[in-house]
KOLVEXZA-493315 format. One record per residue (C-alpha): residue number from 1; residue in one letter; x negated, y, z negated. Coordinates in Angstrom, 1 decimal, decimal comma. Each point is the difference from the previous one (the first is absolute). Layout:
KOLVEXZA-493315
pos = NUM	code = a	u = X	v = Y	w = Z
...
***
This chain:
KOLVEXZA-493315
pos = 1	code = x	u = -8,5	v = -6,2	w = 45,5
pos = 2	code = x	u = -3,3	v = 1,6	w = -1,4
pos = 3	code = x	u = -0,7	v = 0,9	w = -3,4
pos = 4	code = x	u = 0,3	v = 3,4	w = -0,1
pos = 5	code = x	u = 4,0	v = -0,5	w = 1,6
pos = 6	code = x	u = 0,1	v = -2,8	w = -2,4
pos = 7	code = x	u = -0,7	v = 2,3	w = -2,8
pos = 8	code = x	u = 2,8	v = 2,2	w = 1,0
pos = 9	code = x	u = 2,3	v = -2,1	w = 0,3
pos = 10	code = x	u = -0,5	v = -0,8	w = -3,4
pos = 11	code = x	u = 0,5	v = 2,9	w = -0,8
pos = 12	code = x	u = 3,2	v = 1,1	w = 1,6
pos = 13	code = x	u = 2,0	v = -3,1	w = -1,2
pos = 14	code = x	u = -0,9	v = 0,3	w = -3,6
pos = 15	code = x	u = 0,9	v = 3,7	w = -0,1
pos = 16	code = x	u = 2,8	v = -0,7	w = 2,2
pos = 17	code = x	u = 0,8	v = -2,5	w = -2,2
pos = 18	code = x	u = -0,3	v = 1,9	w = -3,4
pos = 19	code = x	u = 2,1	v = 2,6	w = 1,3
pos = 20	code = x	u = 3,1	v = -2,4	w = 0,7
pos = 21	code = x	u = -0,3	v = -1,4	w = -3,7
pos = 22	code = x	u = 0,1	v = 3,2	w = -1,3
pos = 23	code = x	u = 3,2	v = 0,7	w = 1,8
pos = 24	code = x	u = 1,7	v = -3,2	w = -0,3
pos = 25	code = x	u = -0,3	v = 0,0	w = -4,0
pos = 26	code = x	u = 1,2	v = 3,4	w = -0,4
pos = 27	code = x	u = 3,4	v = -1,1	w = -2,3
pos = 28	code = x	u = 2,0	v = 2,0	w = -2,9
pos = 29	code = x	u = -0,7	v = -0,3	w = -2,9
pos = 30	code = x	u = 0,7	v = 1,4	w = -3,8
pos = 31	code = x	u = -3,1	v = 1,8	w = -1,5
pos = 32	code = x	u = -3,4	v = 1,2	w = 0,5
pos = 33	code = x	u = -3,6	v = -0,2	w = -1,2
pos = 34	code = x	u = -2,5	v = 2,3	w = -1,2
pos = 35	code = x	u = -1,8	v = 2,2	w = 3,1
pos = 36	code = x	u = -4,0	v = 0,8	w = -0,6
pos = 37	code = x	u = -1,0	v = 2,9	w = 2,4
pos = 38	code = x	u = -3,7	v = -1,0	w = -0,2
pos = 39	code = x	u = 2,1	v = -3,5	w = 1,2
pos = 40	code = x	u = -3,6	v = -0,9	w = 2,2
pos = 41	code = x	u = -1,6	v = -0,2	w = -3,8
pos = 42	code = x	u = 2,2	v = -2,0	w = -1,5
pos = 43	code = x	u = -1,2	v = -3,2	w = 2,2
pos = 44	code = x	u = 2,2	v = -2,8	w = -1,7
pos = 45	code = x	u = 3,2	v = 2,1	w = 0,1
pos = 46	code = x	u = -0,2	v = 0,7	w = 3,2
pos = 47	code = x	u = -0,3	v = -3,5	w = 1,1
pos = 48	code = x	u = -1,6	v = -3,7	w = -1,6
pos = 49	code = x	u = -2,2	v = -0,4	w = 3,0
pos = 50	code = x	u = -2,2	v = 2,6	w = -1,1
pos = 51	code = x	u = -2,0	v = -2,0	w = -2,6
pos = 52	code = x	u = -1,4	v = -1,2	w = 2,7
pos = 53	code = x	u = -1,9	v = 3,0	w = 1,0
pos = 54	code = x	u = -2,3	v = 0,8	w = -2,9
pos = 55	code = x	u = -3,5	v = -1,4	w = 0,7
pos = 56	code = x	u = -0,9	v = 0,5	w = -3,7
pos = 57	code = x	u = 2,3	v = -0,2	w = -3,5
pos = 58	code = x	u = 2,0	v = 3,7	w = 0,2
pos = 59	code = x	u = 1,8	v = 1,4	w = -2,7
pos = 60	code = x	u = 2,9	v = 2,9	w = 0,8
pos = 61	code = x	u = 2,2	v = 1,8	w = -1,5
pos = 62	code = x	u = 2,9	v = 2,6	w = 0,9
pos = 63	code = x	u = 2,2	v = 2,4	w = -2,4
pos = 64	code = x	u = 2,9	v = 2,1	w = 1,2
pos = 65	code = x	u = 2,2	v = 2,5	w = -2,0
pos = 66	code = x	u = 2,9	v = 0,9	w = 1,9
pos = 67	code = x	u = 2,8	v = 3,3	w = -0,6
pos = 68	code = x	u = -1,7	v = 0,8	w = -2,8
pos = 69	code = x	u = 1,2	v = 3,6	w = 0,0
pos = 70	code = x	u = 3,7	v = -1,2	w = 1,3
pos = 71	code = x	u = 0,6	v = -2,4	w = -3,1
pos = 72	code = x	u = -1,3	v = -2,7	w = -1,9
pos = 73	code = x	u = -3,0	v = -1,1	w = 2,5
pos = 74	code = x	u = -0,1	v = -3,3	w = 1,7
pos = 75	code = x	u = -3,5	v = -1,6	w = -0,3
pos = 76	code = x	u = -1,3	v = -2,7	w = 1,7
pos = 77	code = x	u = -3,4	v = -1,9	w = -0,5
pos = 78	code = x	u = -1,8	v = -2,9	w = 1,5
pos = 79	code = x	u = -3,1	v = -1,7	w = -0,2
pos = 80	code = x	u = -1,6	v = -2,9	w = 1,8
pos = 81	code = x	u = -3,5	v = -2,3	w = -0,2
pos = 82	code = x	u = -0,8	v = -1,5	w = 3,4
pos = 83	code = x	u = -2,7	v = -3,2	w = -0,3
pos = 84	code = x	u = -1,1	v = -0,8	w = 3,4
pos = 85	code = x	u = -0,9	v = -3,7	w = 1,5
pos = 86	code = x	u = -2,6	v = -1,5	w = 1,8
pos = 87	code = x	u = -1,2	v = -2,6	w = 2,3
pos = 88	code = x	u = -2,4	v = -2,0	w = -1,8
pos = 89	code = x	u = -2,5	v = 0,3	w = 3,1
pos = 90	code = x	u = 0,8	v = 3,6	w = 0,4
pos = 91	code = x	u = -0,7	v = 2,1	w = -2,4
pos = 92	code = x	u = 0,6	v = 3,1	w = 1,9
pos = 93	code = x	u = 3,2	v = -0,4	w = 1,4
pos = 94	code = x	u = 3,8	v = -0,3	w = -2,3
pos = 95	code = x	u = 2,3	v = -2,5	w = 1,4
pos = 96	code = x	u = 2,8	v = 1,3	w = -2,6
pos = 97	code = x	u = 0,5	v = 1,4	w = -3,4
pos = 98	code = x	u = 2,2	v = -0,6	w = -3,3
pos = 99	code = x	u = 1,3	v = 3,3	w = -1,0
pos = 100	code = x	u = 2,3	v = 0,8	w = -3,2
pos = 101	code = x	u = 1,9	v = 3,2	w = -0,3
pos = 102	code = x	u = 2,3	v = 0,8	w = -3,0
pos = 103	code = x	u = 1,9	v = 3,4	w = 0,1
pos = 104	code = x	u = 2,9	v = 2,4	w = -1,8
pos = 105	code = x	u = 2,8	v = 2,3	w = 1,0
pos = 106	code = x	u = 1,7	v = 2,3	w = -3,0
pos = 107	code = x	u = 2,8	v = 1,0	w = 1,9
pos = 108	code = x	u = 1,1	v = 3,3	w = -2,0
pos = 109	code = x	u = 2,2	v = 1,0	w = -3,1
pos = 110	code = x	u = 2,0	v = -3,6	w = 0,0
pos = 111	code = x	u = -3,2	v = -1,7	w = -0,9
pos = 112	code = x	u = 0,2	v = -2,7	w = 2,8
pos = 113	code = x	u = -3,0	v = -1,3	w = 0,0
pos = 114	code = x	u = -1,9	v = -2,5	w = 2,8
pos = 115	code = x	u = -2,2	v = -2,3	w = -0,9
pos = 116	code = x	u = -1,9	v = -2,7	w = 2,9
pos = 117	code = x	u = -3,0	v = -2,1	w = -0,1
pos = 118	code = x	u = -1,2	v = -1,9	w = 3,1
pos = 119	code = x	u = -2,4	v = -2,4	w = 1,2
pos = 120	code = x	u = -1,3	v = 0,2	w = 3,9
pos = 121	code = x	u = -1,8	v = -2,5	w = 2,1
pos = 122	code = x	u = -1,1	v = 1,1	w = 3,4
pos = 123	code = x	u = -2,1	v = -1,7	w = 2,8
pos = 124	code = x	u = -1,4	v = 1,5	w = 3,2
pos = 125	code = x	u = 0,6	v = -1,4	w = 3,4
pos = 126	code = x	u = -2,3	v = 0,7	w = 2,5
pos = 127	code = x	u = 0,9	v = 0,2	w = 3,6
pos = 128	code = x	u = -3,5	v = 1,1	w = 1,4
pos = 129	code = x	u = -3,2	v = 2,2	w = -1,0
pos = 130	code = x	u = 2,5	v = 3,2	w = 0,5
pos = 131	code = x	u = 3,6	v = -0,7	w = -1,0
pos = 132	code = x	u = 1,3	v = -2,3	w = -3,2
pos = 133	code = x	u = 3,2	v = 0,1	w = -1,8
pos = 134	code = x	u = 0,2	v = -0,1	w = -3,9
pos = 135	code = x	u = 2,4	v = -2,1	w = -1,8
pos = 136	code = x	u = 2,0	v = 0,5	w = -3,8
pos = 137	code = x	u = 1,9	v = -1,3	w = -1,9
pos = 138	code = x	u = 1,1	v = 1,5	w = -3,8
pos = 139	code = x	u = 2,0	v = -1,3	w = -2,9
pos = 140	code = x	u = 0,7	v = 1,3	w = -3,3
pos = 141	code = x	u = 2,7	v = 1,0	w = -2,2
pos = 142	code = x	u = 1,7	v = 3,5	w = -0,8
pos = 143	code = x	u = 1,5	v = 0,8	w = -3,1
pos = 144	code = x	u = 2,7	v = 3,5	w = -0,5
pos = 145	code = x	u = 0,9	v = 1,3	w = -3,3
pos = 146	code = x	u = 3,1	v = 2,9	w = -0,2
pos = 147	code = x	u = 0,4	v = 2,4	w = -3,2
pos = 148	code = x	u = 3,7	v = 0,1	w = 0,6
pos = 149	code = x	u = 0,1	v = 2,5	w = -3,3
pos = 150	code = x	u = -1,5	v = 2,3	w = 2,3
pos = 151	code = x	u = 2,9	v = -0,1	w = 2,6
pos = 152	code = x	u = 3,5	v = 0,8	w = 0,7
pos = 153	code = x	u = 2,5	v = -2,6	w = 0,9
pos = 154	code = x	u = 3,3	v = 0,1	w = 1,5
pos = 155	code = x	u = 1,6	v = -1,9	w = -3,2
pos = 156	code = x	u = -1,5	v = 3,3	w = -1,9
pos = 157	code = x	u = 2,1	v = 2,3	w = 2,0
pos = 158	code = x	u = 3,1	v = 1,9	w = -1,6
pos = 159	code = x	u = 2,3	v = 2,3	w = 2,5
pos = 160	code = x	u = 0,2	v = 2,6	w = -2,7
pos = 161	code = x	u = -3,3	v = 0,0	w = -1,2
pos = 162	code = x	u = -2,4	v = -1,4	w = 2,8
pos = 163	code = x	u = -2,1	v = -2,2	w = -1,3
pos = 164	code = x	u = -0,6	v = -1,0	w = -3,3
pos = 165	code = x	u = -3,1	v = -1,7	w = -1,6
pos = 166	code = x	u = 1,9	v = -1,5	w = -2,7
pos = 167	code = x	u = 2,2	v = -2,4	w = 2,1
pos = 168	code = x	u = -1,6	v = -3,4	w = 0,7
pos = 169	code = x	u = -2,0	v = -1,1	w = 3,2
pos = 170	code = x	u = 0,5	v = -3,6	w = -0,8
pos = 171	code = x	u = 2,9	v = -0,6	w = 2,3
pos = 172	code = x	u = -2,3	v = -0,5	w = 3,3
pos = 173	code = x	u = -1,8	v = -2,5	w = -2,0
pos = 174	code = x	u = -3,4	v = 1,0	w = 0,5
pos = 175	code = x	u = -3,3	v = -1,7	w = -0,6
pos = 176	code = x	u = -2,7	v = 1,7	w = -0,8
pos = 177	code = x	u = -2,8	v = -1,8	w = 1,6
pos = 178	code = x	u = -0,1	v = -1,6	w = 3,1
pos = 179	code = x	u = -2,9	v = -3,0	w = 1,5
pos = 180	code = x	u = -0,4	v = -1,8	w = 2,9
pos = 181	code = x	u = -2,6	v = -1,0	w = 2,8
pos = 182	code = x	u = -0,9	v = 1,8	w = 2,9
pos = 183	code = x	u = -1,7	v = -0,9	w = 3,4
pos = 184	code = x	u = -1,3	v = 1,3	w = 2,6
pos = 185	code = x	u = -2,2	v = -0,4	w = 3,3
pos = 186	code = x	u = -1,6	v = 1,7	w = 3,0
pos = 187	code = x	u = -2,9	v = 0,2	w = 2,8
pos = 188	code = x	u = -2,1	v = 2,4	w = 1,5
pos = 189	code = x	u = -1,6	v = 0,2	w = 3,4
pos = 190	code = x	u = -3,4	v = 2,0	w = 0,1
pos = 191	code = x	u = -2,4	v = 0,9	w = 3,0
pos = 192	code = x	u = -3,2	v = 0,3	w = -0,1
pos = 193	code = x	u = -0,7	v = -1,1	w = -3,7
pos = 194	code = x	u = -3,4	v = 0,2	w = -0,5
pos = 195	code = x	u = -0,4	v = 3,9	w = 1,2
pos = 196	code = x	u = -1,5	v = 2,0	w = -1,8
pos = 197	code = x	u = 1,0	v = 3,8	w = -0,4
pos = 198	code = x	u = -3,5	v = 1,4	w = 0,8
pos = 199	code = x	u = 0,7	v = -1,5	w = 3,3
pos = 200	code = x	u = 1,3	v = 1,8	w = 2,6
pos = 201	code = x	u = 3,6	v = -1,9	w = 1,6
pos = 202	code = x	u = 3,3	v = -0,8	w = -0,9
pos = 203	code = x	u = 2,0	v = -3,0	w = -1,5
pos = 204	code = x	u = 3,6	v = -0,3	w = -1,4
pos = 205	code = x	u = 2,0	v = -2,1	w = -2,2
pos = 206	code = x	u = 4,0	v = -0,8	w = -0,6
pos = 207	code = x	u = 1,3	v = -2,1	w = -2,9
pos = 208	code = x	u = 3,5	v = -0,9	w = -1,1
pos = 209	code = x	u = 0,7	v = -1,2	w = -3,9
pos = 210	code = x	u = 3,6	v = -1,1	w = -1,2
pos = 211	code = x	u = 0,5	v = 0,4	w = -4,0
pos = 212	code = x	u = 2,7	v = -2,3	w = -2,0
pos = 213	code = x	u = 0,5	v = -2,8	w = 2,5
pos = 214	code = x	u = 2,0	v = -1,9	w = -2,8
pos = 215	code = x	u = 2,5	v = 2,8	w = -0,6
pos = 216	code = x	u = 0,2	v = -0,8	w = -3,8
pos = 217	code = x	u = 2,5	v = 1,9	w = -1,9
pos = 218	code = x	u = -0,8	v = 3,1	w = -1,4
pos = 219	code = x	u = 3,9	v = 1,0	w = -2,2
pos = 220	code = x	u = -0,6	v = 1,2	w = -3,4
pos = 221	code = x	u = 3,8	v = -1,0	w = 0,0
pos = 222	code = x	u = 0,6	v = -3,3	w = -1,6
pos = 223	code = x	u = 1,8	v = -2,4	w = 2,6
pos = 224	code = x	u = -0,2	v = 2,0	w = 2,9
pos = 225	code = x	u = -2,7	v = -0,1	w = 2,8
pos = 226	code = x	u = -2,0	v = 2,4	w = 1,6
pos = 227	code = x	u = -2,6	v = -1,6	w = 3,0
pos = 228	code = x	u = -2,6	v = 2,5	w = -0,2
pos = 229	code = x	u = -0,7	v = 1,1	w = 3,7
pos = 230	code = x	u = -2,8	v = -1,2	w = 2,1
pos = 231	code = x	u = -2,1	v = 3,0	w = 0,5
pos = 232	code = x	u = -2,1	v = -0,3	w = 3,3
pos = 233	code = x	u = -2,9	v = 2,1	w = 0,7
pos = 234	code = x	u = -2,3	v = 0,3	w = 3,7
pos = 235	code = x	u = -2,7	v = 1,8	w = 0,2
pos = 236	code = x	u = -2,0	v = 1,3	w = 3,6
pos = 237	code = x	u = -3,0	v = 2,2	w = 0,2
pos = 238	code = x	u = -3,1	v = 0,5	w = 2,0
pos = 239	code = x	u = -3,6	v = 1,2	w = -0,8
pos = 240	code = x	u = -2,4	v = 2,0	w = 1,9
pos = 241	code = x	u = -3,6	v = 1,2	w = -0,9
pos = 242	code = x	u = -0,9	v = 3,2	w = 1,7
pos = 243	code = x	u = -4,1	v = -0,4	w = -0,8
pos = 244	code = x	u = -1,1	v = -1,2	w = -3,5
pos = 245	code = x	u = 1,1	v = 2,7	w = -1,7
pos = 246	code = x	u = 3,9	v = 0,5	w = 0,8
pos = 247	code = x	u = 2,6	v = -2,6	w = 0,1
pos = 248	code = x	u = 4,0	v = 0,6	w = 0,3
pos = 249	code = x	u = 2,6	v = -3,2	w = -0,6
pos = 250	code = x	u = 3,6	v = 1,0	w = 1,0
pos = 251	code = x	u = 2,1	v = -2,6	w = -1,5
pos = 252	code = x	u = 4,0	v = -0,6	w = -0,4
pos = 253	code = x	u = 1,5	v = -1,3	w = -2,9
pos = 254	code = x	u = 4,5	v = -2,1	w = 0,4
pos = 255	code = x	u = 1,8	v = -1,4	w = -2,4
pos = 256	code = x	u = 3,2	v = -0,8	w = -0,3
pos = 257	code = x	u = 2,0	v = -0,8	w = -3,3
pos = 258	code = x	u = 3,6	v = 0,5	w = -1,1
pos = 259	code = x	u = 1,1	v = 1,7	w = 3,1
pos = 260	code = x	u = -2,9	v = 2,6	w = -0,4
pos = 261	code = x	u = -2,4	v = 0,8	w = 2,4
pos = 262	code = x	u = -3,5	v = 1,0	w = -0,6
pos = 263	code = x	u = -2,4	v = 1,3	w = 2,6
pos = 264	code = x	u = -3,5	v = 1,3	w = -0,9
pos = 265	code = x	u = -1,6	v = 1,8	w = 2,4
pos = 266	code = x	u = -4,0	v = 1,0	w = 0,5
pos = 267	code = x	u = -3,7	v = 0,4	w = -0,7
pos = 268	code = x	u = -3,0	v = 0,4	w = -2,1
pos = 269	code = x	u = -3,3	v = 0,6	w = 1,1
pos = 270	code = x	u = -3,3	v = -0,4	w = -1,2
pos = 271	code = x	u = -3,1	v = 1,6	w = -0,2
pos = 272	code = x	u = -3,5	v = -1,0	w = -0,9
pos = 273	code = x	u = -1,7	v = 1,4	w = -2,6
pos = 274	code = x	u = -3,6	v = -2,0	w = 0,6
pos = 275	code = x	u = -1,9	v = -1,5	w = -2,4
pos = 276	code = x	u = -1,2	v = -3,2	w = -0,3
pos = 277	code = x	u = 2,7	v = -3,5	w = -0,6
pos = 278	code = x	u = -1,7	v = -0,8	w = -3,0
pos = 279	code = x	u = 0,5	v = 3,3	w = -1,6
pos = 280	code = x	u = 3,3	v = 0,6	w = -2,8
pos = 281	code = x	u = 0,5	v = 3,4	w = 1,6
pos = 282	code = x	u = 2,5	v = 0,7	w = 2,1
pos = 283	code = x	u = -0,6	v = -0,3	w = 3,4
pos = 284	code = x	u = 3,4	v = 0,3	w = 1,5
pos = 285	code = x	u = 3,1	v = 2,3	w = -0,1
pos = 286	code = x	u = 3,2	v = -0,5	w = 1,3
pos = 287	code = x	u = 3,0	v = 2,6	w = 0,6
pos = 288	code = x	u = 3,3	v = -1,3	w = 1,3
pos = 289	code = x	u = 3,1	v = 1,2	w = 0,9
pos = 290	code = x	u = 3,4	v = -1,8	w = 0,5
pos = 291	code = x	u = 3,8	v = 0,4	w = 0,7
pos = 292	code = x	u = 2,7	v = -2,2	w = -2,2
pos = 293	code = x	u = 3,1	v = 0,3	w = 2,7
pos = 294	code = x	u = 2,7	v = 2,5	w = -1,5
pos = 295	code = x	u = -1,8	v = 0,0	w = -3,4
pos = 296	code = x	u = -3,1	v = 1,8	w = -0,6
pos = 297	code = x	u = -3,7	v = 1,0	w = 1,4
pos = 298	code = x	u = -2,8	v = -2,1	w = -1,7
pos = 299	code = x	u = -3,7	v = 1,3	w = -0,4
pos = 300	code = x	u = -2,6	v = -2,0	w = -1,1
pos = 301	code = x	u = -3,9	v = 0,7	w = -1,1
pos = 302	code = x	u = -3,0	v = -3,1	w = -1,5
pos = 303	code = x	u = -2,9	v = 0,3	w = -0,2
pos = 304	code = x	u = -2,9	v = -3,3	w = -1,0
pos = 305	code = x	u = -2,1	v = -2,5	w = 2,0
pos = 306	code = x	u = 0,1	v = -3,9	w = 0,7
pos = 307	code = x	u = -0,1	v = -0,4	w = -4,0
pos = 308	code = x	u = 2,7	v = 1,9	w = -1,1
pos = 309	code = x	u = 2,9	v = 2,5	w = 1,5
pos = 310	code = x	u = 2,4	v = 2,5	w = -1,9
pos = 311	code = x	u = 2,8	v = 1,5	w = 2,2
pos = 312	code = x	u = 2,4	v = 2,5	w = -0,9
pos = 313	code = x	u = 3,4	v = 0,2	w = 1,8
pos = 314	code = x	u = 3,6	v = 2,9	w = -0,5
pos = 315	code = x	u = 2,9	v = -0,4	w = 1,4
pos = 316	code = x	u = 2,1	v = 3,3	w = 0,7
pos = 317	code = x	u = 3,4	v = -0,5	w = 0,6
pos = 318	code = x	u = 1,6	v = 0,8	w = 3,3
pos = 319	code = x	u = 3,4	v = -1,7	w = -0,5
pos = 320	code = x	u = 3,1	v = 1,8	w = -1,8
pos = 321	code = x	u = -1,9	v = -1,0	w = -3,5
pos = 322	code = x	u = -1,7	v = 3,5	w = 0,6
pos = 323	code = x	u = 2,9	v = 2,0	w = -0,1
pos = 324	code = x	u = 0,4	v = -0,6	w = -3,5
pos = 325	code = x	u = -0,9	v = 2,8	w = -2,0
pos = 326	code = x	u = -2,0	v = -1,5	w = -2,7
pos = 327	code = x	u = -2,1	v = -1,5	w = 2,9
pos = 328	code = x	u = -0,7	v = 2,2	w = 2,2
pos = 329	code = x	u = -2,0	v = -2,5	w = 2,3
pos = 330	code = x	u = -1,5	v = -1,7	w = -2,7
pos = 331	code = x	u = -0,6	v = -3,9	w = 0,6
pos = 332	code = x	u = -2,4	v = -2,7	w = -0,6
pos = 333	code = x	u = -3,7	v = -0,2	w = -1,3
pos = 334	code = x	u = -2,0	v = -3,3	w = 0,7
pos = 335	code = x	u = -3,5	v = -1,1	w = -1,5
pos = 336	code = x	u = -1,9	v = -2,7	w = 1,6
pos = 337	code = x	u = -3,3	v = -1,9	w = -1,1
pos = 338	code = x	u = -2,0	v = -2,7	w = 1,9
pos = 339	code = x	u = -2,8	v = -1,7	w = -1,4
pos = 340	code = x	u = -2,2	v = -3,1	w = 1,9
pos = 341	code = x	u = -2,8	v = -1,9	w = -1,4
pos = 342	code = x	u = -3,6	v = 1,4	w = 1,3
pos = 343	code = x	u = -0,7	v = -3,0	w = 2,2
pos = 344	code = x	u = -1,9	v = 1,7	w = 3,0
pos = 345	code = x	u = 0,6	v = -2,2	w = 3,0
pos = 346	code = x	u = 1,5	v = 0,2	w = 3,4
pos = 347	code = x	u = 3,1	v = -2,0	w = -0,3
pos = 348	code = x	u = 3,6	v = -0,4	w = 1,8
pos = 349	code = x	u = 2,5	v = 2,8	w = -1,0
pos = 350	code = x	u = 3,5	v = 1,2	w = 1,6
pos = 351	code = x	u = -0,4	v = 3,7	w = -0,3
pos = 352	code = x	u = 3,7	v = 0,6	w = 0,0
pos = 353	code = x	u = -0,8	v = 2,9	w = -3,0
pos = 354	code = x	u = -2,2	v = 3,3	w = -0,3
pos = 355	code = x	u = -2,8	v = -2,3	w = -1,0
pos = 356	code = x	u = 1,2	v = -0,4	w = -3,5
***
């Protein structure tokens, strides 16, 4: 067998591969994470083997505010430092990274609050000059807090009255905070890592990341226990450069949590402003466009260079939320910021986002 059939066949059995994993951990489960729509940003939550892809230390951060004109808005933030490593005798190439990622969910008017810190260790595995797969592993702890003055509660319901504040919640039993470790893991496969977008060709990429391995328990209910859900998440996606001006990335986006399915579908492209690498102007702007499955249209716009990137990302509502009359469409609106280090070399980089 030559190389070139070699290589494919490396190929097909990993994605092959990926795909049946994806499929064969699809299980039920009880509740459901946080979503970013600018999820190719937000590198750590989207999978631990992306601390590996950084060539230089990269800070990010994401913010969503969510049914803000529906009711109490849901907001989510997350940031994340990525510190790449090196060979000793290769100063130009990252055979890993250690990334840590802390991040918060305010789910709405009951004050339940999500907490989580993590730690993430990834390596790169090389396979030949054009194909490697990325390795990740994350562990951390989460911590939930509930307002439960701010609730109803079925022991606070009267049939003549409805429900009434002044009766006691106690009976469930409730605690008000919650702690306990999380894990996760995942890989990537990448061709063509080393490409750069000036030049003209094509590469593509898949990835699959499982979150809350452990299933600790997540009840605010004293005595009784709640495995919080494995949440599993596989990315695909491809990336061709028309000349050295305009490149377009279609890219998908599963997971699969609590019974709920989530499909993101795709593409942003980018455009070249010019100027020189060295320069802090922008030099790049991207404009996407994607489809969550049976919830909403998502448009995207950044604008930055290899220094820095700020994106900005709304969600309109295509699922029976819009039919409410106080929303009238409204949805989600999503801030992004990257920032790298200015080290100005040519160095390994999985290009699985808009260059961010």
């Amino acid at each position: 067998m030559n190389a070139y059939a070699t290589n494919r066949y490396v190929q097909k059995t990993l994605f092959i591969s990926l795909c049946f994993l994806f499929v064969l951990n699809m299980q039920e489960s009880k509740g459901q994470d946080a979503v970013f729509s600018q999820y190719y940003s937000s590198y750590l939550y989207l999978n631990p083997a992306f601390a590996a892809t950084e060539p230089t230390v990269t800070a990010g951060f994401n913010s969503r505010v969510q049914w803000k004109s529906v009711t109490t808005p849901y907001t989510t933030n997350q940031a994340s430092l990525i510190i790449p490593i090196y060979k000793s005798t290769e100063k130009f190439q990252n055979i890993g990274g250690i990334g840590l990622s802390v991040y918060n969910n305010n789910a709405g008017k009951v004050g339940l609050k999500t907490v989580g810190a993590n730690l993430n260790a990834a390596y790169v595995i090389p396979i030949n000059q054009n194909n490697q797969i990325l390795t990740g592993v994350q562990v951390g702890f989460i911590q939930k807090t509930i307002d439960f003055s701010q609730g109803q509660w079925g022991s606070q319901y009267d049939p003549l009255i409805g429900f009434n504040s002044n009766l006691a919640s106690g009976a469930y039993n409730f605690v008000s905070t919650v702690i306990y470790p999380d894990v996760g893991a995942g890989f990537l496969y990448y061709n063509k890592p080393r490409r750069e977008i000036t030049e003209k060709g094509k590469s593509f990429y898949c990835g699959f990341s499982a979150y809350h391995l452990n299933r600790p328990n997540e009840s605010v209910i004293k005595s009784q226990a709640s495995p919080l859900p494995i949440l599993y998440k596989a990315t695909f996606g491809g990336e061709f450069s028309i000349n050295s001006t305009w490149n377009i990335s279609p890219n998908i986006l599963i997971a699969k949590q609590n019974g709920a399915l989530q499909i993101n579908v795709g593409t942003y492209v980018t455009y070249s402003l010019g100027g020189t690498s060295e320069s802090m102007l922008p030099t790049k702007l991207i404009a996407g466009a994607w489809y969550r499955v049976n919830d909403s249209g998502i448009g995207s716009i950044g604008i930055g260079n290899r220094f820095y990137m700020i994106g900005f990302s709304y969600d309109m509502n295509s699922s029976t939320l819009r039919l409410n009359s106080d929303a009238k469409g409204a949805g989600a609106y999503e801030v992004s910021l990257k920032i790298t280090s200015p080290k100005i070399v040519k160095t390994q980089r999985v290009y699985q986002t808009p260059r961010i």
